[in-house]
C-alpha positions in Angstrom: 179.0 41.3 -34.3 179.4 44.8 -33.7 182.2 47.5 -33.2 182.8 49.3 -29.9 181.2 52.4 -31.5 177.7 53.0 -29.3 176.4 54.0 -32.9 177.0 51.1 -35.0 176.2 48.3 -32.1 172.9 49.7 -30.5 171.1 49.0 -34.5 173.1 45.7 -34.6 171.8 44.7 -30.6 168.1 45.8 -31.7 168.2 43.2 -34.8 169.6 40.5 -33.0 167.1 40.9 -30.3 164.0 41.4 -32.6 164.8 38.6 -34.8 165.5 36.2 -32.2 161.9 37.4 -30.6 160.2 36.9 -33.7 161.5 33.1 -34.2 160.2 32.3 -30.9 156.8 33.3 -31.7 157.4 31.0 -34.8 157.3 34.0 -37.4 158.8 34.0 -40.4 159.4 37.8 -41.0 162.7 39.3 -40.1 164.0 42.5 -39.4 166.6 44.3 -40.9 168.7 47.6 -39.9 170.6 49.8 -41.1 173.1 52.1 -39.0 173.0 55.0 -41.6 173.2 58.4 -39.8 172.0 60.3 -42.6 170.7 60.3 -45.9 173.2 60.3 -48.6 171.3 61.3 -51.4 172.0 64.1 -53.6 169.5 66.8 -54.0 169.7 70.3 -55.0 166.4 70.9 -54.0 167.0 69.4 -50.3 170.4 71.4 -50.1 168.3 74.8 -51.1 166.1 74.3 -48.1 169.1 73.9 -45.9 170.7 76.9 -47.3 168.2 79.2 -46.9 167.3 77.7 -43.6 170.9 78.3 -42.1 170.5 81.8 -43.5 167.3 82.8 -41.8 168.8 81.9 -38.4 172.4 83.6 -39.1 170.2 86.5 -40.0 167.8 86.3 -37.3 171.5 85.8 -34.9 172.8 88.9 -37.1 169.7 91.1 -35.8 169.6 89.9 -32.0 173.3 90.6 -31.2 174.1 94.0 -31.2 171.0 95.1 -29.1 172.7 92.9 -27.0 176.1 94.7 -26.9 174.3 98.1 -26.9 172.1 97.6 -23.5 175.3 96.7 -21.6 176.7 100.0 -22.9 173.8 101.7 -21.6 173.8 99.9 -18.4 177.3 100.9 -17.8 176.4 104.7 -18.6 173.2 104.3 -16.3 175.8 103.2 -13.4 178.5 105.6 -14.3 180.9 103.0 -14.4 184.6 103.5 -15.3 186.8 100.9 -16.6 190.8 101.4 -15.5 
């Protein structure tokens, strides 16, 4: 019923469990899943928003590091350390 993959059989485990609840409460809906990870779909507006979301982080990375760099230069200076 399902593959050794943890991704397709937990969706495939939940159906069989739900549906096999539901017929012993004598109901006639049913339950279906889908293992998708992600939506397929195409859209330009979608992969815009993703874009410019990735950038604002890389820029936001961009800024942050070379503080970082710089302090432990300093530091070093402060302690008149010496590498050989």
């Amino acid at each position: 019923m399902c593959s050794p993959e943890p991704t397709n059989c937990f969706p495939v485990l939940m159906n069989i469990l739900s549906n096999t609840f539901l017929r012993l409460f004598n109901s006639t809906a049913r339950f279906r899943v889908w293992s998708r990870l992600f939506y397929m779909g195409e859209s330009p507006e979608l992969k815009r928003y993703i874009f410019f979301g990735l950038f604002t982080y890389l820029l936001v990375l961009a800024a942050g590091l070379p503080p970082l760099f710089a302090m432990s230069n300093v530091e070093d200076y402060k302690v008149k350390s010496t590498s050989c």
